[in-house]
N, C-alpha and C positions, 0 to 999 in steps of 0.2 A: 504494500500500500504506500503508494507513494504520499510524500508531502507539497502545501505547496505556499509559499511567503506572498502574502499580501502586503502594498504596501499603500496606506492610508492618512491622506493629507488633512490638516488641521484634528489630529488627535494627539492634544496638546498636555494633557490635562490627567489626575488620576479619575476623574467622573467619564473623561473621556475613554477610558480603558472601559470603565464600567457599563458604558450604555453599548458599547461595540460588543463588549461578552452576552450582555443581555439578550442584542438583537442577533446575533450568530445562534446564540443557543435556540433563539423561537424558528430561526430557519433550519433547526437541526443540522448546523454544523459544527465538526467535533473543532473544538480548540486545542494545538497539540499547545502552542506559546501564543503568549500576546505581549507587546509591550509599546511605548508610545509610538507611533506613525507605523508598527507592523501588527498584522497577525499570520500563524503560522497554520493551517488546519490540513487537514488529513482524514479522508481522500480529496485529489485534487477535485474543486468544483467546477460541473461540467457548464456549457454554454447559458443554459437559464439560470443554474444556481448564481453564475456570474451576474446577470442581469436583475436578479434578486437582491445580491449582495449590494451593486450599484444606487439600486434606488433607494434599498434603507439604508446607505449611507448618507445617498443626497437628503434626505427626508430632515435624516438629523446631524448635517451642518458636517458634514464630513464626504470626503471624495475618492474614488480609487486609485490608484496613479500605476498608468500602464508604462510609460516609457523609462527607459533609464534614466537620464537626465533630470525629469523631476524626480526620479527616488533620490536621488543623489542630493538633491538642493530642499527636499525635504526632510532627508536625514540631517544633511547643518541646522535647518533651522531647530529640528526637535534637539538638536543636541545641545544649541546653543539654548534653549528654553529651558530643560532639564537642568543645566548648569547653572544658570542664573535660579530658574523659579521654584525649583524644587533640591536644591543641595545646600546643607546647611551650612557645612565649611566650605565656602567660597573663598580662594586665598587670591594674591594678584598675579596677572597674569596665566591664569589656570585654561583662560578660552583663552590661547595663542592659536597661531596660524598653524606649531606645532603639532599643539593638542589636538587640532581638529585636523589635520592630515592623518596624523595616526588615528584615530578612529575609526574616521569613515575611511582608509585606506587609500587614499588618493593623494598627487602631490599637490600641496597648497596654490601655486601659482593657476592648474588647472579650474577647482574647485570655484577658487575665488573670481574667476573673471566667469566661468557659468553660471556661477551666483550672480553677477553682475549683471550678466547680457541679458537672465531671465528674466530677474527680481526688478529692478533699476537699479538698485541699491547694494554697495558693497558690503561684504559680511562685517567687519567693521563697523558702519552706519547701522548696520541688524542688530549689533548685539548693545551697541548702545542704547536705540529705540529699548531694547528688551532692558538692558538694566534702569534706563529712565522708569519703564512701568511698572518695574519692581520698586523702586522707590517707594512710585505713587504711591502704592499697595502698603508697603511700611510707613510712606509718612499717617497715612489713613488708618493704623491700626495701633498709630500713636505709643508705642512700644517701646522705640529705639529712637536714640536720639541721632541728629543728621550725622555726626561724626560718626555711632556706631555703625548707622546704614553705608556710609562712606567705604568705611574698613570693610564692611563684608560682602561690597561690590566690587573688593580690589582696587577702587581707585584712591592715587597717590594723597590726596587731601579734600577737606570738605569743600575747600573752592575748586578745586577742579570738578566736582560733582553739580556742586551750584553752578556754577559756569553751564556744564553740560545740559542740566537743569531746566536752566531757564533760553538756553537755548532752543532745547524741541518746542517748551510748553509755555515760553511767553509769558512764563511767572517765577518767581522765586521755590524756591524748596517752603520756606514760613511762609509765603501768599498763598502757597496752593493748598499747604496745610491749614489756613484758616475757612477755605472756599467751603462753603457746604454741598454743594452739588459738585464731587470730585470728576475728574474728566477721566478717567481708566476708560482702559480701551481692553477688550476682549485680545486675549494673545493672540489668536488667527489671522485678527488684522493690523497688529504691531508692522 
């Protein structure tokens, strides 16, 4: 019995793991692995079960991705998201051009200008947007103070964050913390 690697765009999230296992299971299919932007099931599904899979994924905000290339530019972004939004010891420098070569197994100069020509934007500019809205998410949960959120972004000092800051979002790190209607943006569309 063979297997066969799905790979699934904007499953960003651990709720996003959770509604993908939910709705494979109602189509009764077996889950061998799942993990963010893959699932792995066995046996491979045939031409309908494909077309099944497709529309419950459009249904709920997620998409299939047949070509190489987007699995490739979808794997940086999960990785880069994972690293930032869900890894607790974040140190600096951790998402290098390095780290993300060796991962996804590609040599960086490639990656990154595919990333470019798809995306508009260089991975670089991506993981910024990503730590900017992890910010948000910490200044909003009033926790840590900007200096601790600084350090556990990896960036050199709290004004280079501010700086960064109020670059994207046209406000201070303290303005935006006072805003009552915070402006977060769902990570899919970062």
């Amino acid at each position: 019995m063979t297997n066969t690697t799905l790979h699934i765009k904007n499953m960003v999230c651990n709720r996003c793991l959770k509604v993908v296992k939910e709705e494979f299971t109602k189509l009764n299919l077996n889950i061998d692995s799942i993990e963010l932007g893959e699932v792995r099931i066995s046996p491979a599904p045939d031409k309908t079960q494909i077309q099944q899979i497709r529309e419950m994924l459009k249904e709920n905000g997620f998409e299939l991705i047949d070509d190489k290339k987007s699995q490739l530019i979808e794997r940086i972004k999960t990785l880069i998201i994972e690293k930032i939004h869900y890894t607790t010891d974040l140190q600096k420098d951790v998402i290098s051009s390095d780290y993300i070569a060796k991962k996804i197994g590609y040599d960086y100069s490639y990656l990154s200008h595919l990333f470019s020509s798809v995306e508009g934007v260089t991975i670089e500019k991506y993981i910024i947007n990503q730590k900017i809205e992890k910010t948000k998410e910490l200044l909003v949960y009033n926790e840590l103070t900007l200096s601790e959120i600084a350090y556990q972004l990896g960036y050199s000092s709290v004004q280079h964050l501010s700086n960064q800051f109020k670059k994207i979002t046209g406000l201070a790190p303290s303005h935006f913390k006072k805003l009552k209607s915070n402006k977060r943006k769902p990570l899919d569309e970062v």
